[in-house]
N, C-alpha and C positions, 0 to 999 in steps of 0.2 A: 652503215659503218665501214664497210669493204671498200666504197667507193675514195674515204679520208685516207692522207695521208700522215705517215708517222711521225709524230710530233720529235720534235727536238728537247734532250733535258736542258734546262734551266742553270744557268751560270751564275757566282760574281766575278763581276769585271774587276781586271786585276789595275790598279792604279797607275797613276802616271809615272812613268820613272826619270823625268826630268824636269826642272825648271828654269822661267826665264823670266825676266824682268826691264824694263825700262828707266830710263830718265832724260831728261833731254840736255844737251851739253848749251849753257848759256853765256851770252857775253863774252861769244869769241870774237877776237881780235882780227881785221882784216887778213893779218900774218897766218893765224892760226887756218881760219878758214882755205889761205893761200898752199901752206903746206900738206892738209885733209886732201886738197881738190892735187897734187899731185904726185903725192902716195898711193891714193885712191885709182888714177889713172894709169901708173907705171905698174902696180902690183895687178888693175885689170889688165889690162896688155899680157902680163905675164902669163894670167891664169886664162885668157880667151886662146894663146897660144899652146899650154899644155895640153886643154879640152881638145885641140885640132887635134893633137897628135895623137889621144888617148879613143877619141872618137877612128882616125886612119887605122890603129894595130886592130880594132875589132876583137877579136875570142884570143886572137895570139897573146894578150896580154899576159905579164907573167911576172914575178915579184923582180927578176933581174930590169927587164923594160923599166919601172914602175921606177925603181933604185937609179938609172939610167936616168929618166926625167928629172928626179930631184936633184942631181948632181947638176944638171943642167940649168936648172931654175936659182940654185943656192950662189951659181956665181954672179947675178944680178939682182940680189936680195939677200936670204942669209936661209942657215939653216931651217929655223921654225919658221919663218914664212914659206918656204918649200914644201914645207909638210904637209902647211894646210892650203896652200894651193891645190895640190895632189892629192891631198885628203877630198877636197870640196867638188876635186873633178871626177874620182870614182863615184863619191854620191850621186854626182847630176847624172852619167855614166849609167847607173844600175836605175836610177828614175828614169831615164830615157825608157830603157830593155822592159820594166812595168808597164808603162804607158803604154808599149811599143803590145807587149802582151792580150793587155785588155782591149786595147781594139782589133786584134785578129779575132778575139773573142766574140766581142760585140758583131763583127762582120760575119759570123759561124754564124750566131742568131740570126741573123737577118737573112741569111742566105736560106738557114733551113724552113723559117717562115713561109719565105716566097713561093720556095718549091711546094711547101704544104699547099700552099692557099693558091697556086696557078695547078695542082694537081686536082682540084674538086672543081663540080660543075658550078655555073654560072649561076649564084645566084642561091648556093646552098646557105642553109643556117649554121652559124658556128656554135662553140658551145662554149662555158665559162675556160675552162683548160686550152681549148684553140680554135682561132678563127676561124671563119665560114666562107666560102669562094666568092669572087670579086663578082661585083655586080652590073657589069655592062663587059660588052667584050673591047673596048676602048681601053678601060681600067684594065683588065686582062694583058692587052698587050702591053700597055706602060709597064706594069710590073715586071713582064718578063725581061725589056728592055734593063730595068731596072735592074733584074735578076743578073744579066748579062754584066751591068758595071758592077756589081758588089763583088763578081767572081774574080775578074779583074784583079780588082784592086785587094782582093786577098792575097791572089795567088803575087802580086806585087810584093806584100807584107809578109806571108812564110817568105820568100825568098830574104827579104833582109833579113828577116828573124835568123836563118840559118846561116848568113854569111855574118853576121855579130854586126850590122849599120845601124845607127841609129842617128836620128835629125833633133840636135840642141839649136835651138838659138838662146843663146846667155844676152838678158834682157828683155827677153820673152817674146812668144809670136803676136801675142796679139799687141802688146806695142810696137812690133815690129810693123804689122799689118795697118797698123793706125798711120804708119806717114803715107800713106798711100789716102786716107780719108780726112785729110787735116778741118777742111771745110766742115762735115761732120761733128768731131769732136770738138772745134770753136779753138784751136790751137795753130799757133804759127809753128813754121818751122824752126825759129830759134827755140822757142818754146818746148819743141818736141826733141830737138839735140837734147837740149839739157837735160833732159828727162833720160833718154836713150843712153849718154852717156855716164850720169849717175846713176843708172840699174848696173851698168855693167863694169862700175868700180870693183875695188876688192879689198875692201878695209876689216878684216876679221884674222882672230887668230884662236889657235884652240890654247885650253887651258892645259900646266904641266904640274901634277903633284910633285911634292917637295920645292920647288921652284919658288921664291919670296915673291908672296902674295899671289901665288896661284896661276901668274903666267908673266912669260919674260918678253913677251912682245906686248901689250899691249897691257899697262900695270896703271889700278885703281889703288889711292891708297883709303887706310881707314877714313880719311877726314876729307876725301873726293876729289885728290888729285888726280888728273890723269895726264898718260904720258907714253908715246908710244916711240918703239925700236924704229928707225930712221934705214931703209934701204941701202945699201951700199952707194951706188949710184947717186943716191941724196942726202948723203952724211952730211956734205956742208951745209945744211937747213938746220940740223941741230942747234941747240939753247940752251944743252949741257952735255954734262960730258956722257963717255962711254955712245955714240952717234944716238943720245935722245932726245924728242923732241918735249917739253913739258906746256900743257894747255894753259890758259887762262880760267878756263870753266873750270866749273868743279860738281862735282855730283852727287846724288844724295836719293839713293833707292827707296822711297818711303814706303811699297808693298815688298812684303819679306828680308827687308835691307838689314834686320838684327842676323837670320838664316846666313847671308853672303858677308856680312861684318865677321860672324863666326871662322865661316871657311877660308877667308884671305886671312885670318890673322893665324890661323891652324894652316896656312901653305898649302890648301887644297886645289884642286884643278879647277879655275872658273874661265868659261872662254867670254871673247869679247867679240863685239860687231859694232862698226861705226858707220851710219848714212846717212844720210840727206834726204828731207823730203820736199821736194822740189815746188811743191802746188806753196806748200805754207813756209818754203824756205827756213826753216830749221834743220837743227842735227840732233841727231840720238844716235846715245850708248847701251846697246844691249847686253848684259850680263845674263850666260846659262850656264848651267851646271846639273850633270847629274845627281840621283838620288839614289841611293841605294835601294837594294827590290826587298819591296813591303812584302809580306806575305799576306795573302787575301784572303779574309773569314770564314769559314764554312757556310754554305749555305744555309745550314739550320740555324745557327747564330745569327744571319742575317734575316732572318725570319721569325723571332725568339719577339718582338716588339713590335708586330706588324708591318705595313710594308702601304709604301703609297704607290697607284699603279698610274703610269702616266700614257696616254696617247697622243704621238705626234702628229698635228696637224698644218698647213697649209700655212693658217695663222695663227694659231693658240697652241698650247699646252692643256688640252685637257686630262687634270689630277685626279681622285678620288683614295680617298684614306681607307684600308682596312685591315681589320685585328687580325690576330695572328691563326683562328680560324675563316678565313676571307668574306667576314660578315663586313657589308657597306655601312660607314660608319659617317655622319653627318652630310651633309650634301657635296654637289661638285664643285671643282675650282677651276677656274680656268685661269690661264694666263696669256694673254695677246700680246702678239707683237706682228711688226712689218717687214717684209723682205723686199721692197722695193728701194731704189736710190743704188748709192756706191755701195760695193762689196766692206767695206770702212762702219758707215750705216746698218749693212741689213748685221752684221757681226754684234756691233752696240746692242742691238734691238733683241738678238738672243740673248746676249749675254746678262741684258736687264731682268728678260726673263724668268730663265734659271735662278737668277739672284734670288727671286720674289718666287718662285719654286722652292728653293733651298731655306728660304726664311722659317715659307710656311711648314715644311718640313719636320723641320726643328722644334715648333709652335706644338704643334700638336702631338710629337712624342715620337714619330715613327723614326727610323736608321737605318730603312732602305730604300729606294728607290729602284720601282722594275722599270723597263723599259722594252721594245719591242725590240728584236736584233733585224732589222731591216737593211738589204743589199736590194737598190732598186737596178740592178747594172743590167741583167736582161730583160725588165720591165718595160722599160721607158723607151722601143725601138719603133718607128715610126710604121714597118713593116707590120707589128702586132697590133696596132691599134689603131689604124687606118689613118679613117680623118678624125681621129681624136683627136685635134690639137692641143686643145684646150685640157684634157686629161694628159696627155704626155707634158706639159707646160708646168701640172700640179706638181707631177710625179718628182719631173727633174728638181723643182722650185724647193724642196724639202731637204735642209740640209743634213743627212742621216747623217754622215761619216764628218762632220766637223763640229756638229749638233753632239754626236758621243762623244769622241775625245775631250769636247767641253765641256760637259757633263761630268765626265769620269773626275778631271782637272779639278773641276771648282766642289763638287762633294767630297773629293778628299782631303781639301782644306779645313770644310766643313765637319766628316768626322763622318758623312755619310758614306755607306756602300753603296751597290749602282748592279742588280741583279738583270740580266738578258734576257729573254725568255723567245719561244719560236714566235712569230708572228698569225700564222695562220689559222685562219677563222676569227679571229679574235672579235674582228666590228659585227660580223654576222652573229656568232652568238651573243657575244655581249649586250646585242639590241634584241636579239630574240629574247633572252633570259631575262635581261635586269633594265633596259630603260621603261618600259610599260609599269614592272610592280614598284619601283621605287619612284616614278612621275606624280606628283602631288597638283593640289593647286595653289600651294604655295613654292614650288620645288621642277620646275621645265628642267626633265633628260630628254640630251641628245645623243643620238649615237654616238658621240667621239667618250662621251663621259660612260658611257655602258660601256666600250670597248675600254676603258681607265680599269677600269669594275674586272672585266676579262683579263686585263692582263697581270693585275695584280693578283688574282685567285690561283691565276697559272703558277704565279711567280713564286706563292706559298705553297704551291704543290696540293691545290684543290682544282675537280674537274672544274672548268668553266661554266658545263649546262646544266650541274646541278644546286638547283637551287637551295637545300639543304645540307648547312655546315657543320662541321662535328661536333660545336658547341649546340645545336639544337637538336640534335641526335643524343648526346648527353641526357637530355633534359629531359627527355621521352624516351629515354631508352629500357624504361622497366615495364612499361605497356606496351601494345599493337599499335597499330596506326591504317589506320585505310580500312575500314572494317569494310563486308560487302555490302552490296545495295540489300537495303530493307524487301524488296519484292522478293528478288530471287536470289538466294543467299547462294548459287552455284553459277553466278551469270560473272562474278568477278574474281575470282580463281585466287590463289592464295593472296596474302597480306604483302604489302609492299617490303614492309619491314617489321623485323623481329626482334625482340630481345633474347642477349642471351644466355643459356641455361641456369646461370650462377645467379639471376636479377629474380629480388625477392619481387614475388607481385606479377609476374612474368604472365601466370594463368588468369589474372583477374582480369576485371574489364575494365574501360577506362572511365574513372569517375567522371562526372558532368561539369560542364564549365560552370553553372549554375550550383547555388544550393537549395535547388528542387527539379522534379522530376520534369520532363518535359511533359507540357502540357496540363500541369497540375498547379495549383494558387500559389503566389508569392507570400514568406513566410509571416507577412503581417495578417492572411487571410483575407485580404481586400484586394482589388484591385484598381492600378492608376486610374484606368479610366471604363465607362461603362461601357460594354459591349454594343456594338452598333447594332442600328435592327436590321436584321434578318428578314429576306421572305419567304427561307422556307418553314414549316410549321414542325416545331420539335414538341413530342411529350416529358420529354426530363429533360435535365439541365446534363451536360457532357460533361464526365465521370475518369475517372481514371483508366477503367476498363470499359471499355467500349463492348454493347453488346449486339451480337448479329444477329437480326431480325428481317426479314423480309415484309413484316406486314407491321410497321412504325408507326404508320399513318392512322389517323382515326378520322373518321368520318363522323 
C-alpha cells in the first residue's frame, strides 16, 4: 500500500451554465444572401484588424487601449458591434496565452523524459511510473539530438510567454495550411477562398438585457423574423427604416425554442451568430444565452438511488448499474460508437451514444452517472512511450474533454447528475476483483465493464478491492465469519470480521446452511441416491461420532 498513490475525493460536476441552439435560415433571397456576404466581410475586416492591434500591445494592454480600439472601430460600424468585436478579440487573445501555456507544458515533459531516459544505461528496464534506457546507441543519440530541439524550442516559447506574443490566425491554421495541399484534400482554389474567406466573417453580436427582445443588433422576433443592424458604411442596403435590414427567412428553434420564446419576450440577453456553411451551401442562426448557476447536489444525494458507473473507451461506453451499497446489479451495457470520418461524424456518433446512455439510465432508476476524471495531456508524449504508436493514437483518439462537457450538457437536460471520481487503478482492480466472479456462461466480462463496476463503487464511496458491501455485512453481521481451519484452530489468527457488542447472538456460532448436521441423513432419512461401492472394507456404517481406533480392520 505505500507504494499507491493518494486518491482524489469524489465530486459532482457542476452543470452547464449556458445554452445554444440552432435553425437554419431558409429561402433567402439572392438580395439577402448579397447583403450577409458583405456585412459579414466588412465587419471581418474590422475584427481581423483589431486582433492585429490587440495581438502588437501584448501585456501593456490596459482598459484605456481597450476603450481606444472601440472608439475606433464604432466610427465604421456602430456602438454594439464594437463591443463584440473587442469582446470576441480578448477571448481569442486569452485562447491564444492557454494554448500558448499548455505547450511549454507539454515541452517540460518531454524534455524531462528525455534527460531521464538518455541518463540510464543502454538498454535498462523501465518500470510502470518510468521508462527504461534506449536500446541501441543510434536511438541514444537520436534522442539527444532530439533533446537538443525541444530545448530550443522551449526556451523560443518562455520567451514569448514573457514578452505577452502570441500566433492567431482567424480562420484557423489548419485551413490555413490546407492551401498549401489542395491536391490532398480534393479542393480547388476557388473552392478553398470561399471557405477561407467565410471562416473569417464576423456576423455575431452579444445579447443586451432590457433591450426589446434581447439584442439590438441582430433581432429574432416571436414568430421568426429576423433582422439585422446595417453598418454605417452600408446603411444604403437597408429595407427599412432605422438602417435595418429585414430577411426573407424565418426561424423557428424546435430544441428549447419555448426556453428562448420565454427570454425574448421577458427582454432578456440572447446573442446571435449568423454563417455559412460552405461544403452544403446553407445558412444558420445560432441563438445562446446564459443560464443562471444551478446549485449542484450533495454528493450523498447523488448517491441516495445508486449510481451507474461508466468506463471510457476507444469505441464503446462500457456501463454497469449499482445500488447504493455498490452491489453489481444485472449485467453490462455497453454502447458503441466510431470516431473515424469528419470531426461533424465522429461528434454524431457520441452524441447518439450518450443519448442511448442517458435513456438506459433513466430505465432502470439510477440519477447519477460517475465518470473517470481523465486529463491525458502528459500521457500521450511520444518521448514516454517510444514506439508506441499505436497506444499514443488510442490515448489521443478518446475524446475526454469534449466527451464531459457533453455529458455534463445532455444529463442535465435529462435531470441526471454526472459524479468525477479519480481514475487510478480502476481497470486493474476492477478486473482483479469483479470481472472473473461476476463472468457466467451466459454473462462475458471484460475488463472495460469490471472497471464500470470500479468506478462506480468509488463514486459511492466504497473501497474498490473489497468485495463485500455493507448491505452483506448487514446481513451477517450478528455472527463471525471466517472461522479457523478445522486442523489447527491457531494456524488462522483472529476472525476476519466481528460483530458488534450490542448484536444479540454475537457469541453463538453460525447456524448451518442446511437443516442437518454435516454429515448426517437428510430429514426424510433416506437417501437420493445409494452410496457407491467402496473398496475399502468398513465394520459399521459411518455414525455421527466417529470413532478412533487403530485396529478397524478385521481379519
Amino acid at each position: 500500500m505505500g507504494g499507491l498513490r493518494e486518491l482524489a475525493d469524489s465530486f459532482v460536476v457542476a452543470g452547464p451554465c449556458g445554452v445554444a441552439v440552432r435553425d437554419r435560415l431558409k429561402h433567402l433571397t439572392p438580395e439577402d444572401e448579397m447583403v450577409l456576404r458583405a456585412v459579414g466581410a466588412h465587419q471581418g475586416t474590422l475584427a481581423s484588424r483589431d486582433l492585429k492591434v490587440r495581438c502588437a500591445e501584448g501585456l501593456d494592454h490596459s482598459a484605456d487601449t481597450w476603450a481606444a480600439r472601440k472608439r475606433e472601430l464604432t466610427k465604421e460600424s456602430s456602438s454594439r458591434i464594437a463591443g463584440a468585436i473587442t469582446k470576441a478579440t480578448h477571448d481569442q487573445w486569452a485562447l491564444a496565452r492557454r494554448c500558448q501555456a499548455a505547450h511549454i507544458r507539454k515541452l517540460d515533459a518531454g524534455i524531462n523524459i528525455l534527460r531521464h531516459r538518455l541518463s540510464l544505461a543502454l538498454g535498462e528496464t523501465g518500470t510502470k511510473r518510468a521508462a527504461g534506457g534506449y536500446r541501441s546507441k543510434s536511438e541514444w543519440f537520436s534522442k539527444s539530438r532530439r533533446l537538443g530541439a525541444l530545448e530550443e524550442r522551449h526556451a523560443a516559447a518562455v520567451a514569448e510567454w514573457q514578452a505577452g506574443r502570441v500566433r492567431v490566425v482567424r480562420g484557423g491554421k489548419r485551413l490555413l495550411n490546407t492551401r498549401h495541399h489542395l491536391t490532398q484534400t480534393g479542393l480547388t482554389e476557388e473552392q478553398w477562398r470561399e471557405r477561407w474567406e467565410a471562416e473569417r466573417w464576423f456576423l455575431a453580436a452579444d445579447g443586451e438585457s432590457g433591450k426589446r427582445l434581447g439584442n439590438e443588433t441582430i433581432r429574432v422576433t416571436p414568430a421568426g423574423e429576423v433582422s439585422i443592424k446595417l453598418p454605417a458604411p452600408l446603411a444604403h442596403l437597408a429595407n427599412t427604416g432605422h438602417g435595418r435590414y429585414v430577411f426573407a427567412a424565418t426561424v423557428a428553434f424546435a430544441h428549447r425554442g419555448t426556453e428562448w420564446a420565454d427570454r425574448i419576450e421577458a427582454n432578456r440577453a440572447v446573442a446571435y451568430r449568423i454563417h455559412l456553411d460552405t461544403e452544403r451551401g446553407r445558412w444558420y442562426l445560432t441563438a445562446s444565452w446564459q443560464r443562471s448557476v444551478v446549485q449542484t447536489i450533495p454528493l450523498e444525494t447523488a448517491r441516495a438511488r445508486g449510481m451507474v458507473g461508466m468506463d471510457t473507451n476507444a469505441d464503446h461506453f462500457a456501463a454497469y448499474r449499482l445500488d447504493r451499497h455498490g452491489n453489481p446489479i444485472g449485467g453490462p451495457r455497453r454502447f458503441f460508437y466510431g470516431l473515424s470520418g469528419s470531426a461533424s461524424h465522429r461528434d454524431a456518433q457520441i452524441r447518439h451514444a450518450l443519448t442511448r446512455l442517458l435513456h438506459w439510465t433513466q430505465q432502470v432508476g439510477a440519477k447519477a452517472i460517475a465518470i473517470e476524471d481523465l486529463d491525458f495531456t502528459a500521457e500521450k508524449t511520444r518521448e514516454k512511450h517510444g514506439g508506441r504508436k499505436r497506444f499514443r493514437q488510442l490515448i489521443s483518439g478518446m475524446p475526454t474533454g469534449k466527451l464531459k462537457a457533453r455529458l455534463v450538457s445532455m444529463a442535465a437536460g435529462q435531470g441526471l447528475s454526472i459524479v468525477a471520481v479519480d481514475p487510478a487503478y480502476t481497470s486493474m482492480w476492477g478486473a482483479q476483483h469483479w470481472q472473473k466472479p461476476l463472468a457466467t456462461p451466459r454473462r462475458k466480462m471484460s475488463r472495460h465493464d469490471a472497471a464500470g463496476i470500479a468506478i462506480g463503487r468509488r463514486a459511492l464511496g466504497h473501497p474498490v478491492r473489497d468485495g463485500v458491501s455493507p448491505a452483506r455485512t448487514e446481513l451477517r453481521a450478528w455472527g463471525r465469519t471466517a472461522p479457523p481451519p478445522h486442523d489447527r484452530s491457531d494456524r488462522a489468527g483472529h476472525r476476519t470480521a466481528q460483530a458488534a457488542p450490542g448484536d444479540r447472538g454475537r457469541e453463538g456460532t453460525r447456524p448451518p446452511t442446511t437443516d442437518r448436521p454435516p454429515g448426517g441423513p437428510p430429514p426424510s432419512g433416506k437417501r437420493k441416491r445409494e452410496p457407491s461401492a467402496s473398496k475399502t472394507v468398513r465394520d459399521a456404517p459411518r455414525t455421527q461420532q466417529r470413532v478412533h481406533d487403530s485396529l478397524t480392520h478385521t481379519g
